[in-house]
C-alpha positions, 0 to 999 in steps of 0.5 A: 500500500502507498502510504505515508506519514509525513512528520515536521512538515506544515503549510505556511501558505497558498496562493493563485493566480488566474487569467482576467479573460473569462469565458461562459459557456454560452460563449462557446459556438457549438453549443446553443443557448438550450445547450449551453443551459443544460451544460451549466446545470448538470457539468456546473461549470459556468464561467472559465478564466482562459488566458491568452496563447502566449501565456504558459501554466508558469507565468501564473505559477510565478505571480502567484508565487511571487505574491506568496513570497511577498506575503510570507516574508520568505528570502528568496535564497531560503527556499531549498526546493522547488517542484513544479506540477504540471502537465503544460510546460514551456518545453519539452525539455527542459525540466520548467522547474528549472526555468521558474528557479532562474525567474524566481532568483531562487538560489543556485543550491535549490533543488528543482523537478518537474511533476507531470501528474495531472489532477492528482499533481497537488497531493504528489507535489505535497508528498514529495516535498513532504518527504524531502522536508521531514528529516530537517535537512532541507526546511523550505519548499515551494509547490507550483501547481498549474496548467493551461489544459484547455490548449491540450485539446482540440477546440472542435471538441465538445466534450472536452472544450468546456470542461477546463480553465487556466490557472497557476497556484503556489503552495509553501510548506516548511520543515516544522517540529510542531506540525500536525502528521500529513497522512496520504493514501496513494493508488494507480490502474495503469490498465486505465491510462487509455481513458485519459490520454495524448495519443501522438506526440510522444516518443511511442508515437512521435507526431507526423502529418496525420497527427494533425487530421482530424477525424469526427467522432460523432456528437460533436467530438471532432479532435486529431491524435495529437490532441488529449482526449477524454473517454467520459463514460469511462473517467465517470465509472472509474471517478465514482467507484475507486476514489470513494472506496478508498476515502471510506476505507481511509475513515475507518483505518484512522477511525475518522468521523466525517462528521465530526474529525473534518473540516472540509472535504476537498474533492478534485473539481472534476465536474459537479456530476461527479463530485455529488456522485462522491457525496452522496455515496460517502453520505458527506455533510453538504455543508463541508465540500466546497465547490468552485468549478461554476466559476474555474472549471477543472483546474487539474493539479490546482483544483484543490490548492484553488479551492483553499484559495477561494472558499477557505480563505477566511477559515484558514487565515485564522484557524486550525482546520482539518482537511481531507482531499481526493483527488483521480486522475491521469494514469489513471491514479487516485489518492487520498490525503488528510492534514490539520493545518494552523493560520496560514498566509492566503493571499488575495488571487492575482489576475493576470 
């Protein structure tokens, strides 16, 4: 079993930063009004921020960074790793990480990687700095979470289009000896990566002249192979059975009330089919899942960090707050993660 607890190890703060473009559902032409309605109303994504062609998942992962940084007080030469979550970077190689260390004036001795993890990328993120922090040998880490998903797919693709917003989040977590245990609960079916996938582009198929024909589906789905697809049928059934078995048996290992131990769950804003199908299965209290993909759409890896952001803030300012996250995803992985935070430093979200 994947499974840790991480030790000495707390968040300090959590930022994020969003496109100004925003982009209703109405917008989008191959829907009509009638459509459009019905897509708001059972996907729940309304509203998405899109950002420009030219700007990248690590120009927002930098503002955002670059406001926490501000707000906690953080030298710069202070942070000693520094990870980036994303499955949108500047190049194929090299690694981004490296890009934002030099952009960020961070100091050479900062240890740098690339996450390309997906929806799941916030808790690998938080893992594995975890790890690195919780012997004291390095005592600050900087998480930059974000993606521009939507620029992944074909625009003649409807059943992928809508689902996605642009954003960029930065997390920091430092060596703590009197921080709460980080408990998390990792899984992965490799059987399923065909669900969720970029069929061309890579080293297995690399992209050709037919990588870039476009084929049509049916139902409004018309896409080329160099573009991800989603198989949906498949990504539901599998969003609402593994994910939801493994936060129940994560409640009764711990022996964990969910309507007494946690604050919030926070649960991958995948769409609102999905995340009600998990809370009714899970019986979870209506009043503690937090919701923002009618206004952010499926933000990846930074779904959850954004939804700290957005509907905690005034709690995690001031309080002590027990949060359970799931997220599932690419791979097709899926996880669990429990922590109790303490007041941190949330600033107000940049618009870019």
């Amino acid at each position: 079993m994947a499974r840790w607890k991480i030790k000495n190890v707390g968040m300090k703060g959590v930022s994020m930063a969003v496109p100004e473009n925003v982009v209703k559902t109405s917008d989008f032409d191959f829907f009509s009004q009638e459509e459009a309605e019905v897509f708001d109303n059972t996907v729940g994504i309304r509203r998405r921020h899109i950002g420009p062609d030219n700007m990248c998942a690590s120009d927002m992962c930098q503002a955002a960074a670059e406001k926490l940084l501000e707000e906690l007080g953080w030298e710069r030469d202070s942070i000693d790793v520094l990870l980036f979550e994303s499955v949108t970077g500047d190049y194929r190689t090299p690694p981004t990480s490296c890009i934002l260390q030099d952009r960020l004036a961070l100091s050479e001795n900062c240890f740098c990687m690339d996450i390309p993890m997906g929806c799941c990328g916030c808790m690998y993120a938080i893992t594995v700095a975890g790890n690195l922090l919780t012997t004291g040998n390095v005592k600050r880490a900087l998480l930059l979470i974000g993606d521009t998903a939507l620029r992944m797919g074909s625009m003649k693709d409807k059943s992928r289009v809508p689902l996605f917003g642009d954003c960029g989040t930065a997390i920091a977590l430092e060596y703590d000896e009197a921080a709460n245990d980080i408990v998390v609960d990792f899984h992965t079916y490799g059987k399923g990566y065909e669900a969720l996938m970029t069929p061309h582009g890579g080293f297995r198929y690399p992209a050709t002249p037919e990588s870039f024909e476009y084929e049509d589906f049916g139902n409004g789905i018309v896409r080329a192979p160099i573009h991800t697809l989603i198989n949906g049928m498949n990504v539901f059934s599998f969003a609402i059975s593994r994910p939801p078995k493994s936060i129940e048996s994560f409640l009764a290992d711990y022996n964990l009330d969910r309507n007494v131990d946690i604050d919030y769950f926070l649960i991958h804003q995948a769409n609102k089919m999905i995340v009600d199908r998990i809370v009714k299965k899970l019986k979870l209290p209506q009043e503690k899942v937090p919701y923002n993909l009618e206004e952010f759409g499926n933000l990846g890896g930074a779904s959850i960090p954004s939804l700290m952001v957005t509907r905690l803030r005034g709690q995690l300012l001031s309080k002590e707050t027990t949060l359970l996250m799931s997220s599932f995803g690419l791979g097709l992985t899926w996880g669990t993660m429990w922590m109790k935070t303490k007041p941190m430093i949330i600033p107000e979200i940049v618009i870019m």
